[in-house]
mmCIF file of the C-alpha atoms, coordinates in Angstrom:
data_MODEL
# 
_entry.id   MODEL 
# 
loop_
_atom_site.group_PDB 
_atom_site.id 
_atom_site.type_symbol 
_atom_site.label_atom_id 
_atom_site.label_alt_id 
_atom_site.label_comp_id 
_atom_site.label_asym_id 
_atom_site.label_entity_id 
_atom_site.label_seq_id 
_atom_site.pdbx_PDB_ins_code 
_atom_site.Cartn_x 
_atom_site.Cartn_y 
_atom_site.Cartn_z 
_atom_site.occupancy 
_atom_site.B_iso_or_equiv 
_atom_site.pdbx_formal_charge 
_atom_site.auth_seq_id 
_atom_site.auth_comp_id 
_atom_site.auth_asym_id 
_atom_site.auth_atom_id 
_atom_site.pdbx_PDB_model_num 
ATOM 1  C CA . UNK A 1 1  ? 7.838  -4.215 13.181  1.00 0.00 ? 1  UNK A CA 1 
ATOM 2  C CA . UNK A 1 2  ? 11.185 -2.668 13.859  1.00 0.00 ? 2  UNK A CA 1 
ATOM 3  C CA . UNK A 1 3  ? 11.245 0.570  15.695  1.00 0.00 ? 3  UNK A CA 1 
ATOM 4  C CA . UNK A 1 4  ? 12.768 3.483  14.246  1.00 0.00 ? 4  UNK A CA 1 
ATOM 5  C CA . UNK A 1 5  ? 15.317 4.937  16.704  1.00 0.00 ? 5  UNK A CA 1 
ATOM 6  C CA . UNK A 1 6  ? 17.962 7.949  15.097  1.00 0.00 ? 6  UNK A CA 1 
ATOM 7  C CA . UNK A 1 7  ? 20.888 9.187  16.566  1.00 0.00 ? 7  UNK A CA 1 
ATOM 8  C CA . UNK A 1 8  ? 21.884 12.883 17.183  1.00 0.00 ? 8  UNK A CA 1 
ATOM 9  C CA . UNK A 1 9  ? 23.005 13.016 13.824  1.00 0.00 ? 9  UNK A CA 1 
ATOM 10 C CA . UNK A 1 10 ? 20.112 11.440 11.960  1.00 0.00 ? 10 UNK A CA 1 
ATOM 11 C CA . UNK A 1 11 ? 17.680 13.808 13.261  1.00 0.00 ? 11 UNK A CA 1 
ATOM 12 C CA . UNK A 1 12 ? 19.682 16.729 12.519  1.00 0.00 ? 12 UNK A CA 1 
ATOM 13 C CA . UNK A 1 13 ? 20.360 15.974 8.487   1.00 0.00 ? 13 UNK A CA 1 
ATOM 14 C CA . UNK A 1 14 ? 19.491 17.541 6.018   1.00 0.00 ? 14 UNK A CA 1 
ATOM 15 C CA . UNK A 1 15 ? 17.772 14.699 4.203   1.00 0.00 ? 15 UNK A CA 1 
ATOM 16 C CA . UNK A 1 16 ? 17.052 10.900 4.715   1.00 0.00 ? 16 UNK A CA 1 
ATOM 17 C CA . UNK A 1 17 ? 20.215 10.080 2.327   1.00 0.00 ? 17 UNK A CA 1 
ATOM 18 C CA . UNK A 1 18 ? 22.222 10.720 5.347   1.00 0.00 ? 18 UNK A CA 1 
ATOM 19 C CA . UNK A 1 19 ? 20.446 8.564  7.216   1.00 0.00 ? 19 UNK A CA 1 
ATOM 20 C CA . UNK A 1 20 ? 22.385 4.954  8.635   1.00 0.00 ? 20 UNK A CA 1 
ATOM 21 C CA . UNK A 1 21 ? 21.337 2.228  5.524   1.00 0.00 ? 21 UNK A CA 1 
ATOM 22 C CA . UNK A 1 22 ? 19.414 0.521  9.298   1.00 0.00 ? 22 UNK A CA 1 
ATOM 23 C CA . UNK A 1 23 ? 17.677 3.534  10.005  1.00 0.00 ? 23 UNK A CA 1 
ATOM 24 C CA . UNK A 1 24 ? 16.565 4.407  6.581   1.00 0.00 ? 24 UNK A CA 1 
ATOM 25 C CA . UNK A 1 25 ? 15.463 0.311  5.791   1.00 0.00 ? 25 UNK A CA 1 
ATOM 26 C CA . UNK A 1 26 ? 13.226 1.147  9.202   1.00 0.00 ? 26 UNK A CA 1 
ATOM 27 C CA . UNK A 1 27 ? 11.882 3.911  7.892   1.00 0.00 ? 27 UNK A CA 1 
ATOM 28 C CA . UNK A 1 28 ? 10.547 3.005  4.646   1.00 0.00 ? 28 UNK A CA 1 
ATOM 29 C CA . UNK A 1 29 ? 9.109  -0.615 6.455   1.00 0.00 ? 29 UNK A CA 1 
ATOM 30 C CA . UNK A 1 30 ? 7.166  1.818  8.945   1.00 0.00 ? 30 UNK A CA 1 
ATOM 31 C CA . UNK A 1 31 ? 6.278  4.032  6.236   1.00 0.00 ? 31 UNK A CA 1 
ATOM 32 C CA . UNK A 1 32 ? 5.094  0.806  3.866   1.00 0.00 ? 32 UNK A CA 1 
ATOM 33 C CA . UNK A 1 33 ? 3.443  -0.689 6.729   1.00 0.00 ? 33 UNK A CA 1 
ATOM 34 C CA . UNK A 1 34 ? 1.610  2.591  7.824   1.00 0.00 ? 34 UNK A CA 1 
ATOM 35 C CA . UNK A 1 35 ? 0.733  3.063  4.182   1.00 0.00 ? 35 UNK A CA 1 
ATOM 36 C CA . UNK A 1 36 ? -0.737 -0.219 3.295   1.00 0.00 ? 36 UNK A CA 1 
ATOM 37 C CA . UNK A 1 37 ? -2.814 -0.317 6.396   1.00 0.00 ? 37 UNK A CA 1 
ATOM 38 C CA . UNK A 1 38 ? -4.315 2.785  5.734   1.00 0.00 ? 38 UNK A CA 1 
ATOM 39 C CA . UNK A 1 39 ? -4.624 2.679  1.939   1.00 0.00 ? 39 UNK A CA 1 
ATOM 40 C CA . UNK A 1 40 ? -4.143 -1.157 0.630   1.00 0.00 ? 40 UNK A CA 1 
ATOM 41 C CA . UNK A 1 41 ? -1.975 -2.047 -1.575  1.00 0.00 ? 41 UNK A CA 1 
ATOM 42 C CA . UNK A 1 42 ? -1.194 0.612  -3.805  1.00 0.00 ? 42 UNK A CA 1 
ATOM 43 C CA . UNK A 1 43 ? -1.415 3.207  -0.605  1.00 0.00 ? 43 UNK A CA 1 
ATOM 44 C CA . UNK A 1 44 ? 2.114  3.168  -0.157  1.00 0.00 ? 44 UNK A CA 1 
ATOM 45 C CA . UNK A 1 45 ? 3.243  4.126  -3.180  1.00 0.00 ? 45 UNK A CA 1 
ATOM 46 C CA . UNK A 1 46 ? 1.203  7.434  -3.536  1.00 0.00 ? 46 UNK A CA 1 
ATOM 47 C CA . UNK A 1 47 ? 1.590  8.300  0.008   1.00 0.00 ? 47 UNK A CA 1 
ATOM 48 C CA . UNK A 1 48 ? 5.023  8.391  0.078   1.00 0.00 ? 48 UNK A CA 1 
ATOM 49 C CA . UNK A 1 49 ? 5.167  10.188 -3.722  1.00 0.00 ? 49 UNK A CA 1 
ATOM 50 C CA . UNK A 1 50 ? 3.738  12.775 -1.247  1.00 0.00 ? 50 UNK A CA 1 
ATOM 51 C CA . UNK A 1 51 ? 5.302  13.095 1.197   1.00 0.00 ? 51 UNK A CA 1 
ATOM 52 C CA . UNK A 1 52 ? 8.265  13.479 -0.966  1.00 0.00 ? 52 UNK A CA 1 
ATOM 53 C CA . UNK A 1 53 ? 6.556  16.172 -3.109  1.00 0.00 ? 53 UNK A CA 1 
ATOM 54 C CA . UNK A 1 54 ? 5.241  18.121 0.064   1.00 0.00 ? 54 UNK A CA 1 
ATOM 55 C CA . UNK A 1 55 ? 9.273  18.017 1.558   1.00 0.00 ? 55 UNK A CA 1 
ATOM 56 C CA . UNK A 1 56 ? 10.742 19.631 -1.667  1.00 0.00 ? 56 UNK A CA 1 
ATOM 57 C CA . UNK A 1 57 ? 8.027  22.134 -1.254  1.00 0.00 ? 57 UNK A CA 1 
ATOM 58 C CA . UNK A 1 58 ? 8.616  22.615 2.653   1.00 0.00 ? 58 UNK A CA 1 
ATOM 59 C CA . UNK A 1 59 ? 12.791 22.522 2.071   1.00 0.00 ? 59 UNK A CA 1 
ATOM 60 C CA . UNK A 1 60 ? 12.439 25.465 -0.196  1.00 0.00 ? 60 UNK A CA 1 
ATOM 61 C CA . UNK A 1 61 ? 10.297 27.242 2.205   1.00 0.00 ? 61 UNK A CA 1 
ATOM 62 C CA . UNK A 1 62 ? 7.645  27.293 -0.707  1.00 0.00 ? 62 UNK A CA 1 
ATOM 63 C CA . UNK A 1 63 ? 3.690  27.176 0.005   1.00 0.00 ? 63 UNK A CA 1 
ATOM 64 C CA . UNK A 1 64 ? 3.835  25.420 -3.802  1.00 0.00 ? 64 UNK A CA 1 
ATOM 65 C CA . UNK A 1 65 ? 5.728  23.392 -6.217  1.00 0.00 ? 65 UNK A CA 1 
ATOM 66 C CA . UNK A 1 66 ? 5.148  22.267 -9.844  1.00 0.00 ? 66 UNK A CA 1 
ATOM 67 C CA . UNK A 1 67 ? 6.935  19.675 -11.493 1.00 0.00 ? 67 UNK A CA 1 
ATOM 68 C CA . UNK A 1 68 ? 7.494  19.454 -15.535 1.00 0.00 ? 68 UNK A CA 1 
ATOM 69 C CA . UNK A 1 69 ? 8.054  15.566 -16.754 1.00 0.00 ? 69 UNK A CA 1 
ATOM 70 C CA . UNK A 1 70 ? 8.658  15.985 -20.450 1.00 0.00 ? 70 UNK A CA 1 
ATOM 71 C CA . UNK A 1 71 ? 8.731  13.389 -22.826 1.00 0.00 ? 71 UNK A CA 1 
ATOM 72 C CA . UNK A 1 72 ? 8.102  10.894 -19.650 1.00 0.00 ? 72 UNK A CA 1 
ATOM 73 C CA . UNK A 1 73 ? 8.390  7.029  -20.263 1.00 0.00 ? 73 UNK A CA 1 
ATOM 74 C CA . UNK A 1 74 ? 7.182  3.753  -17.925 1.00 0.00 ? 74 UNK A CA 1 
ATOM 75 C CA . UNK A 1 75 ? 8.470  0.883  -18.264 1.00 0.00 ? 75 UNK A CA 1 
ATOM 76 C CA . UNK A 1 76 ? 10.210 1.813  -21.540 1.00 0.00 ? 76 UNK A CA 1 
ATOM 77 C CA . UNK A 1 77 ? 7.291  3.273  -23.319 1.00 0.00 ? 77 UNK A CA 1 
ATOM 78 C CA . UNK A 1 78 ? 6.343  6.399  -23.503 1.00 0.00 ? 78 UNK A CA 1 
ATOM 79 C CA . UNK A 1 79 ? 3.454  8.138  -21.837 1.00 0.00 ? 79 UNK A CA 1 
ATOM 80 C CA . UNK A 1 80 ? 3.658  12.285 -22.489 1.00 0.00 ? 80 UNK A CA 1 
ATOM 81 C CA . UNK A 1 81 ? 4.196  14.830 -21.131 1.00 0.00 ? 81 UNK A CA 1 
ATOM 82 C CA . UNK A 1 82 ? 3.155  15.720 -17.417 1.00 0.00 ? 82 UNK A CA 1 
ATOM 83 C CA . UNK A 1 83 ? 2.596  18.351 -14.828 1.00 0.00 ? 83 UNK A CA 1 
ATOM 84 C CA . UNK A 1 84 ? 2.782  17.795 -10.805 1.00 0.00 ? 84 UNK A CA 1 
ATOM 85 C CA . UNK A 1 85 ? 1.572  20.336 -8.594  1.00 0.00 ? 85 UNK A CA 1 
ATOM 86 C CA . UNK A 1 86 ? 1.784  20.468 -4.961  1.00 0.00 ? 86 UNK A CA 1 
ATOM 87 C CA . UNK A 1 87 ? 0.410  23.041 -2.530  1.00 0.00 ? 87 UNK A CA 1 
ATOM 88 C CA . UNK A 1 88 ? -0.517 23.659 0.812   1.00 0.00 ? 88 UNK A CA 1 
ATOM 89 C CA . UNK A 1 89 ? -4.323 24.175 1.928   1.00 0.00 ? 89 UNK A CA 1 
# 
């Protein structure tokens, strides 16, 4: 597996977007690979959901964070409406 190494700069941003398109690919194969180990196959996919969901909460210094999806579609059909709440324990 590679190993993630970020510069000065990396480290310091504000959010993985910054991130070199190397670093970032490194991150998510790490992330994948952590994620399927632990969890299988679908593992990745809701661990990394949240982690996402806890960093919105963390970035706006909340404890909490609720997420309306109105009128939500997959895969071009559509599914309702939904709520998504995260919060610290």
């Amino acid at each position: 597996m590679a190993e993630l190494i970020l510069t000065e700069a990396e480290h310091a941003a504000d959010s993985y977007l910054a991130w070199d398109d190397s670093a970032l690919g490194k991150l998510v194969r790490q992330l994948s690979q952590m994620c399927a180990d632990e969890y299988g196959a679908t593992g990745a996919h809701t661990t990394m959901a949240a982690h996402l969901l806890v960093d919105l909460a963390r970035r706006s210094n909340a404890d909490s964070a609720t997420i309306d999806l109105n009128g939500a579609s997959a895969g071009g059909e559509p599914i309702g409406d939904w709520q998504i709440t995260v919060t610290r324990k």
